[in-house]
N, C-alpha and C positions, 0 to 999 in steps of 0.2 A: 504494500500500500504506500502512498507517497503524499503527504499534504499540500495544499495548496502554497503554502512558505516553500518546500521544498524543491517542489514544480519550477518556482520563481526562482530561485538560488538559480537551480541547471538552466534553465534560461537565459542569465542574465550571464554564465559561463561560457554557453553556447553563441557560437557566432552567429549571423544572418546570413544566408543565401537570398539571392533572386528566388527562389521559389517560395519561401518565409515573404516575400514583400508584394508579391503579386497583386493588383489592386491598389497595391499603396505606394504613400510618400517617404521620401527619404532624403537628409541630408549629409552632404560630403562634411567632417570636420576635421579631418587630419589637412596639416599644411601637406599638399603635395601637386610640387611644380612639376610640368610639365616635362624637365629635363631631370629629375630626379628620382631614380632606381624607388621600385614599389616594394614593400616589403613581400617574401615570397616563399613560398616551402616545396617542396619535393615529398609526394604524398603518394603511397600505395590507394587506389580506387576503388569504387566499386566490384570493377574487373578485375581487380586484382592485379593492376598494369601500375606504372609509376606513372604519377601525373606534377605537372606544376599548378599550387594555388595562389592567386595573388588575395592581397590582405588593405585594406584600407577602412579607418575610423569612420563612423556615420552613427548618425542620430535616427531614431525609430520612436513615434512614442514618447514614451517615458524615458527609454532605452537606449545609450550611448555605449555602443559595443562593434568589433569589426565584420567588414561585411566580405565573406568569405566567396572568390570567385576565381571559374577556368579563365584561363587565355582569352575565349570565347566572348565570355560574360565581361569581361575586364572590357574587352573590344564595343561590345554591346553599350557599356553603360558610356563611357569617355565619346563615342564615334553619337553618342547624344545630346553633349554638349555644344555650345555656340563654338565656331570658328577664333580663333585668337586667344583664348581662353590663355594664359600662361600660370593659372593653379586651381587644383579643384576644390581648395577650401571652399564654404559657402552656400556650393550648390546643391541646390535643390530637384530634384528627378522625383517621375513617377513611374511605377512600373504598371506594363498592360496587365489586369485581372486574368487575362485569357495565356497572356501567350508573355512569360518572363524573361523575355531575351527582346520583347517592345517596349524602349525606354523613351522617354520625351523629361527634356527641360521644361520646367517652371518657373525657374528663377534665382533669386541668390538674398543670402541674410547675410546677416555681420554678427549673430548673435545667436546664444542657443537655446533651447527651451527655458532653461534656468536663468534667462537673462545673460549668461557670460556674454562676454566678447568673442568673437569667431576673425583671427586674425587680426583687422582695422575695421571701425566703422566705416572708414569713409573708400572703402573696397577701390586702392588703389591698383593702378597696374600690378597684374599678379593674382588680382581677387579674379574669383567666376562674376563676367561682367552681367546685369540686368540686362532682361531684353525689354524693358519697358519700361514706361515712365514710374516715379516713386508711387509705391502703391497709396489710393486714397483709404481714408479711414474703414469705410465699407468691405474696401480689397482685403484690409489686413485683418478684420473682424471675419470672415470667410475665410481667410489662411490660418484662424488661431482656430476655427471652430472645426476645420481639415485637422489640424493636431489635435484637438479634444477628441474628435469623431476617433481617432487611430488608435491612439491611448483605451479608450474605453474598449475598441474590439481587440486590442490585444490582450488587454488585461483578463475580458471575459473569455477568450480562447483559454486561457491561462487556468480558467475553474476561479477567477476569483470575482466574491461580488461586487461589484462595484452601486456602492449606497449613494444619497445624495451627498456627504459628508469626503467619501472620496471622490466624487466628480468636482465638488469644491476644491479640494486641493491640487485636482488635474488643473481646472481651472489657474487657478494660483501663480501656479509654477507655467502657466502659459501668460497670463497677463495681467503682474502683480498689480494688486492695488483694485483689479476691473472683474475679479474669478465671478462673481455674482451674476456682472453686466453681459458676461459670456455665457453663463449656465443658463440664464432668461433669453437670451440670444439666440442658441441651439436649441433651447424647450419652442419658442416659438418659429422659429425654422419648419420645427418639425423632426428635425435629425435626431432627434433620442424620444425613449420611450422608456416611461418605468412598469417596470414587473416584478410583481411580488417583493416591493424595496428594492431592488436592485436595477439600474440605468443602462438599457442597450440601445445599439444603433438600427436605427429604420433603414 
């Protein structure tokens, strides 16, 4: 048997693949330039063959851990970025629900769920550049409620409940000072639904 803390421990151990993110968003956080060697292992596979994995830091969620991929997928997610790019700090990708090897840019932060810093604010040459103008207040209330909506389906994949009290702190740690003004944000959206005490995604 395994409890729900447990569950979350190997989790938070385990790395992410493309296929863990399918459907969803994901941010690059590791500094890494364009001209600088990826971190990388030499791995017996499924087949039983030796493979090479590359390794790079990203945000999920709640969840800041690395996102584990072939040659392939390394190709996949970078060959989706803007042109000129000279580091994938920042960026932000989503990957297709159907098919985890169709990735699209979204955009880029300076900053990580927790508020950190991600690099510079002011995402000088070197940062993943924006492909659009600064988001308005509305854009960015729709990209924290994208991080609240993620959060809450991984957590219930996970076997944990998620009550009003922890959507509050989802909330929180997405946009201190405003958790409330986002949780009445998303209730009237329509993006969550509560059952039996516990908050899922529509």
């Amino acid at each position: 048997m395994t409890t729900p803390a447990e569950a979350l421990r190997e989790y938070e151990r385990k790395a992410f693949t493309l296929w863990d993110l399918k459907g969803k968003d994901f941010t690059i956080l590791e500094d890494q330039p364009t001209n600088k060697n990826m971190r990388e292992t030499n791995e017996i596979n499924k087949w039983n063959k030796p493979q090479d994995f590359f390794f790079i830091k990203i945000e999920h969620g709640l969840f800041q851990k690395d996102l584990k991929m072939t040659e392939n997928e390394m190709l996949a997610v970078f060959c989706a970025l803007p042109k000129g790019v000279s580091n994938y700090q920042g960026c932000m990708l989503s990957v297709d629900p159907v098919n985890k090897m169709s990735i699209k840019y979204i955009g880029s932060t300076g900053q990580d769920l927790q508020g950190n810093r991600i690099g510079t604010n002011t995402l000088p040459q070197g940062q993943c550049a924006p492909i659009s103008q600064p988001q308005q207040p509305q854009d960015q209330r729709d990209s924290f409620l994208k991080k609240l909506l993620n959060s809450i389906q991984t957590l219930d994949e996970l076997g944990n409940k998620v009550d009003a009290a922890y959507v509050m702190k989802i909330c929180e740690n997405i946009s201190p000072g405003k958790a409330l003004d986002l949780f009445q944000y998303a209730k009237t959206k329509g993006a969550i639904r509560e059952d039996n005490g516990a908050y899922k995604v529509n």
